[in-house]
SEKERO-331442 format. One record per residue (C-alpha): residue in one letter; x, y, z. Coordinates in steps of 0.25 Angstrom, whole numbers, plus 5000, padded with zeros to 4 digits. Last residue first. Example, Ala and Ser with C-alpha at 12.3 -4.5 7.8 and 13.67 -1.06 7.14 Angstrom:
! residues 2
S505549965029
A504949825031
//
This chain:
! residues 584
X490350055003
X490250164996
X489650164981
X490850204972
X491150334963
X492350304953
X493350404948
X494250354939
X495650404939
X496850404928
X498350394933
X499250414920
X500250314913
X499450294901
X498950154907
X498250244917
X497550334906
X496950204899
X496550144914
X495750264917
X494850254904
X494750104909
X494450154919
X493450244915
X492750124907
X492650034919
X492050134927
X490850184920
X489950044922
X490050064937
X489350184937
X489750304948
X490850364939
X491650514944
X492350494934
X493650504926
X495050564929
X496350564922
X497450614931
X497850764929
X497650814944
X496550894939
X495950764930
X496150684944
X495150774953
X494150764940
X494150604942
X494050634957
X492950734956
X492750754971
X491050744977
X490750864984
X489750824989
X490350714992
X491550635000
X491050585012
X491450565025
X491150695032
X489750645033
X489550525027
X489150455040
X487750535040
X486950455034
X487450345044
X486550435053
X486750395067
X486450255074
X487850245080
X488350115075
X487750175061
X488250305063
X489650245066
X489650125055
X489250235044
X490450315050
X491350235046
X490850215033
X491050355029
X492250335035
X492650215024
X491950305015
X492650435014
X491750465002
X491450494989
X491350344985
X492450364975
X493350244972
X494150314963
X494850234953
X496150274950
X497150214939
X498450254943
X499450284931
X500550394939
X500850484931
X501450574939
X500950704938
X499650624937
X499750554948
X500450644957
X499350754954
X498250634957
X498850634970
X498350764973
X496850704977
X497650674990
X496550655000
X495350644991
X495850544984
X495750434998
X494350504998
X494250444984
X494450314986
X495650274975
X495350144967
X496750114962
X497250064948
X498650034944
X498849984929
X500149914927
X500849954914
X502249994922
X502950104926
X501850164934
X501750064942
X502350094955
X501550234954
X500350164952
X500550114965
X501050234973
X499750314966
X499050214971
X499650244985
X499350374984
X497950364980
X497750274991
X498250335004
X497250455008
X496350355014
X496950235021
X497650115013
X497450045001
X497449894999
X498849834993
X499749834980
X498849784972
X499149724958
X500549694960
X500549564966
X499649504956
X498349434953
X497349524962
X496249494953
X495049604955
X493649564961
X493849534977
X495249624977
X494749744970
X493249724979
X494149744992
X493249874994
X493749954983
X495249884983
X495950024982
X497450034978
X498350014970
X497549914960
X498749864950
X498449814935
X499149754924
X497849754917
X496849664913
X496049694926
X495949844925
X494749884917
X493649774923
X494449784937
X494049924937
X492549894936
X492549774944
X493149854957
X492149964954
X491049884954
X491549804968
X491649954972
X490349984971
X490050084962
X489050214964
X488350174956
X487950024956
X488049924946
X488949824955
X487849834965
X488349704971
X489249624959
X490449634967
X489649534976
X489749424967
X491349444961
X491549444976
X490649314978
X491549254967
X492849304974
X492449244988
X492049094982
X493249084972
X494149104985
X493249014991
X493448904982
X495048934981
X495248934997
X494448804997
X495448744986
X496648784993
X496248725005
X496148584999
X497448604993
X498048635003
X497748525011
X497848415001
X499248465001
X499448445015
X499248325017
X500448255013
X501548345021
X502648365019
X502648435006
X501748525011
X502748555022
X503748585012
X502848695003
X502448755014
X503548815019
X504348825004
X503048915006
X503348975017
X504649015014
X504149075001
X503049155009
X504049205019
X505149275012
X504249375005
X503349365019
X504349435028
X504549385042
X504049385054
X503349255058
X502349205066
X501349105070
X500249115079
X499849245076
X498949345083
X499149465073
X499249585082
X498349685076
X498649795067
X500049835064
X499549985058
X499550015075
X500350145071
X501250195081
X501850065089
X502650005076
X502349875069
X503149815055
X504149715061
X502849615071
X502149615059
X503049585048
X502849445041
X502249305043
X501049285052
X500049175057
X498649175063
X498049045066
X496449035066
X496049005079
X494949095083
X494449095067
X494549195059
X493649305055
X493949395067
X492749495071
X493149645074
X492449745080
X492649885077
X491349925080
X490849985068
X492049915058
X491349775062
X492649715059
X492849565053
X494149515055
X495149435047
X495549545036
X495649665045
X496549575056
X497649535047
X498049675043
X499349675046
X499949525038
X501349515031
X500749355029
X499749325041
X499449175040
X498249125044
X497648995050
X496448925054
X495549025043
X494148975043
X493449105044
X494449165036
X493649125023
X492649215026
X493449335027
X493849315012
X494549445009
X495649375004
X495249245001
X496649224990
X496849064989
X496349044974
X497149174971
X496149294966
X496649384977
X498149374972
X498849374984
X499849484993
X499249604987
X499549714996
X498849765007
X497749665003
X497549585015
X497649455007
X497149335012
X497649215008
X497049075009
X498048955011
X498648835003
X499948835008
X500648824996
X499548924989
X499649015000
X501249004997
X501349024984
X500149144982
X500849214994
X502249204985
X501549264973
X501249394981
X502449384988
X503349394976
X503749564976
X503249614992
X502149694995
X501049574994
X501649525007
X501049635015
X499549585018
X499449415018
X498549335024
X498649195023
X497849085027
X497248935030
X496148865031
X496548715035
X497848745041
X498848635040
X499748725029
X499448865036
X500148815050
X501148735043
X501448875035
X501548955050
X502548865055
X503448845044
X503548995043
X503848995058
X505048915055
X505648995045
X505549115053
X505249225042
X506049295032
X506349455031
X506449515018
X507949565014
X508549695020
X508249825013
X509149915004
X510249815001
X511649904998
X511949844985
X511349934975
X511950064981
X511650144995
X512150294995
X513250315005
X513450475008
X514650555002
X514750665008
X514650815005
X513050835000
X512650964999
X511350995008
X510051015006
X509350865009
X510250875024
X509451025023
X508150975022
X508250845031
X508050735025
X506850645032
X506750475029
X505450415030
X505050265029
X504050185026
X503550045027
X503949895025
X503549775034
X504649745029
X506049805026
X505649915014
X505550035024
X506549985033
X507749995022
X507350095014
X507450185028
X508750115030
X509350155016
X509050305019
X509350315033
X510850275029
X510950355015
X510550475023
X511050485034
X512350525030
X511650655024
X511550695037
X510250715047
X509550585040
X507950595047
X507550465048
X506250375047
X505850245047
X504850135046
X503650245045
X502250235052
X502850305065
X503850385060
X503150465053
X503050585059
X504450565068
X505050545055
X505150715055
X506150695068
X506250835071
X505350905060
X505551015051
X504351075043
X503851175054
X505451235054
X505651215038
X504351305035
X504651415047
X505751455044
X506851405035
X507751285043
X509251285039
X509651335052
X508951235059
X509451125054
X508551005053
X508151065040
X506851035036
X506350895036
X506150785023
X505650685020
X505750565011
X504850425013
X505150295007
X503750225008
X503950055009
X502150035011
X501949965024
X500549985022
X500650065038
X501750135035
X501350195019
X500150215028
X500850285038
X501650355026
X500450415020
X499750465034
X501050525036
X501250615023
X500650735026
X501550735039
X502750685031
X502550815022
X502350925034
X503650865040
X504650875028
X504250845013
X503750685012
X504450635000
X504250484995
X504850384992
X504350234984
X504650094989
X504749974982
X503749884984
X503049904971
X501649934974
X501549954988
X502850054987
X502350134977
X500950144983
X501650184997
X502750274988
X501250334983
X500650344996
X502050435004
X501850524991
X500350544993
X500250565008
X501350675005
X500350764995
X500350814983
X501150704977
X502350724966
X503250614962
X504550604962
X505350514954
X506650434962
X507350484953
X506850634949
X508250644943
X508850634957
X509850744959
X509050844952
X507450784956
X507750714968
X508750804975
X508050914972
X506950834980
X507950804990
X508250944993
X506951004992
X506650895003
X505850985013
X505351075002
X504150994999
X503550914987
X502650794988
X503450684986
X503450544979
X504650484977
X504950394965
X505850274960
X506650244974
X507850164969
X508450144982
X509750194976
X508850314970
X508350354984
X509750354989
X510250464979
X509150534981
X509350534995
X510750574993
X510350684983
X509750744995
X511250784999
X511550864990
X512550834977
X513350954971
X512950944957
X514351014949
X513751004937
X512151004939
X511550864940
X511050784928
X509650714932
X509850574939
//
């Protein structure tokens, strides 16, 4: 905290301040706006700049970089949102924040509530009713505090259901004038012994017991995992029990939940479903994508399992579902479930396991005997991998795959983080995902992932861990600005563009429609694409002050750029590498 004046009469948005540092909050992003003048004096005179704020040119980029944050460390970040135009720019941000249940601490701000206290015009079209009513859909909650008693109390709740699982975000509105006033009550700000959020939710016991004697007398069977990765410890207690159990894991990649080069790991491995008898879900949403085929010009899906493979599930579907956003999926048709939270599960299922095991003769021959086929077609799927990587691997534009090795070739010794961007899945198929902290899960939609890898280099700024994301450069296109943040910032982010000048998901898109169609698939670029003119990404970073190289189109140029790149990130500086790829 910064000396105050003598005689420092204290406001009442020092209170938020003085809540965000009992929580320990370490930055806030914001984009500035006068809807929270208050606070933000608050912040910087009453504060000491703590928590630190960081500058974004735009809302969707504060909201993706406490997102980013949050993956990456599971503590979440906050962020500023000014008044109603601010929280409109930054809805796509927060849904996804919603949607990845990313733990997102959002501020905002209304104008005055009082109509007296309103200016004209600006502080009229900028005031909303219920200003949460935007959001309130894809958020966990929202209140608008009319006194400063409110405060403390909405405050501690908010933090509490954002961080309670299946986590999300949460937005708290201050109105101008409540920020503006002179504090003249005391008002209860929490201390270390008040508990912030309520301890991890365990599972029927009994059910448990259930769903691991269906896995144990299975003779091909599963887990998928999703979410658990989130959470300090699960990633080495996934590793215990599918070895106790003697099971394939597929890891559905929105955050690391297994190392992918474990013996048992057959992620991506659709084959190897085909024989599947039994499957548990394990904090699963996305079950469907991975277990079913879809023509993606008719929409039809084909299952890869068998009609009587077993589903079961342990974590928070049935909590974490709303009637707005259909984010849910479809209903998983289990056999056997439990709710309950994974971080207590796995060990309980193991302890599980390890008894009925002991019980019963048979069984380890069992296991063991399913574990060593697991391992021979593990071997199998990552040698054809390593095979097919070498398809046009000297081709210009790059493939992918090429680009994959490339990076790997300069990164692999290091203590190394990939934010974002898998480039097709061929990270995961060529790279060795050996730790829970190396990925903090698949990206999202366009216009999320730079601001997401900014969150995650962010997280590691303070350490020697080298973040590396391969950033699409229509996703760029949308907030070219957040290369300002980096650089004013210092954030050290190694990007690689992945620049295959087009929107080419769409692109492909409409391939399928002309092609379904019988027009010109010629034609399908149009409005698609993203030449003539072609953007100068490496010279787009130099005038926001990040280190930029390229445009390169051999394969043979990229290593020794990024290694160049990888000296100015070590530095403490975020570099960029531009890349042109083949499409896909």
């Amino acid at each position: 905290m910064t000396e105050l004046p003598e005689g420092y009469r204290k406001w009442q948005s020092d209170v938020i301040v003085d809540l965000l540092q009992a929580y320990d909050v370490e930055y806030i992003a914001i984009n500035p706006g006068a809807s929270f003048r208050g606070l933000h004096d608050s912040l910087v005179n009453y504060g000491g700049d703590n928590p630190k704020m960081l500058v974004c040119q735009h809302e969707e980029t504060a909201v993706q970089i406490a997102h980013g944050y949050a993956k990456a460390t599971g503590t979440p970040m906050a962020c500023i949102l000014h008044d109603l135009v601010g929280l409109l720019h930054g809805q796509m941000a927060v849904y996804y924040a919603f949607a990845d249940r990313a733990p997102v601490f959002i501020l905002g701000a209304t104008g005055p509530m009082d109509e007296a206290k309103r200016r004209p015009r600006s502080d009229w079209h900028h005031t909303a009713q219920s200003q949460g009513d935007a959001v309130r859909n894809f958020t966990k909650f929202d209140y608008q505090p009319h006194a400063i008693e409110g405060v403390p109390d909405s405050f501690m709740r908010a933090w509490s259901a954002m961080v309670t699982e299946p986590a999300g975000p949460v937005y708290l509105c201050y109105d101008a004038m409540l920020q503006e006033m002179p504090l003249t009550t005391e008002v209860f700000i929490p201390g270390p012994e008040i508990e912030k959020a309520p301890a991890p939710m365990a599972a029927d016991p009994a059910k448990l017991e259930a769903i691991v004697r269906k896995l144990l007398y299975a003779d091909a069977p599963w887990i998928m995992a999703e979410f658990t990765g989130r959470h300090p410890g699960n990633f080495e207690k996934l590793v215990t029990l599918a070895e106790t159990l003697g099971v394939a894991v597929w890891d559905v990649n929105s955050a690391l939940c297994f190392p992918n080069r474990h013996p048992q790991a057959l992620s991506m491995d659709t084959d190897s479903l085909k024989t599947a008898d039994a499957i548990l879900a394990l904090d699963v949403v996305d079950w469907e994508k991975a277990t079913a085929k879809l023509n993606s010009t008719t929409r039809e899906l084909t299952s890869y399992l068998a009609d009587d493979c077993v589903w079961m599930e342990v974590g928070f579907h049935e909590t974490g579902i709303g009637s707005w956003s259909l984010d849910y999926g479809r209903y998983l048709p289990k056999s056997l479930s439990a709710l309950g939270d994974p971080r207590l599960a796995m060990p309980q299922m193991t302890e599980i396991a390890e008894r009925l095991i002991a019980e019963d003769a048979a069984l380890p021959a069992k296991i063991a005997a399913r574990k060593a086929r697991i391992a021979a077609r593990h071997d199998e799927i990552f040698t054809r991998w390593a095979e097919e990587a070498k398809e046009d691997r000297d081709a210009s534009p790059v493939t992918p795959a090429r680009l994959a090795e490339e990076v790997w070739s300069v990164i692999r010794d290091e203590d190394w983080v990939l934010a974002a961007g898998t480039l097709r899945q061929w990270t995961r198929k060529l790279w060795d995902f050996d730790a829970p902290h190396r990925h903090p899960g698949k990206g999202l939609g366009t216009s999320t992932q730079i601001g997401i890898g900014l969150g995650v280099a962010l997280a590691h700024k303070k350490s020697d861990t080298v973040v590396v994301t391969f950033q699409p450069d229509g996703d760029l296109m949308y907030d070219a600005g957040a290369l300002w943040t980096a650089a004013k910032h210092e954030i050290p982010l190694l990007m690689v563009m992945y620049n295959n000048r087009a929107y080419y998901n769409d692109w492909h898109h409409q391939i399928r429609m002309a092609r379904m169609r019988g027009t010109d698939e010629n034609r399908a670029h149009i409005g698609m694409d993203l030449f003539g003119p072609e953007p100068d990404f490496a010279a787009m970073a130099r005038s926001m002050g990040v280190w930029g190289e390229g445009p390169i189109d051999r394969p043979e140029e990229i290593a020794p750029a990024v290694a160049r790149a990888l000296e100015v990130v070590k530095s403490g500086k975020p570099a960029l590498v531009d890349v042109i790829c083949r499409h896909r």
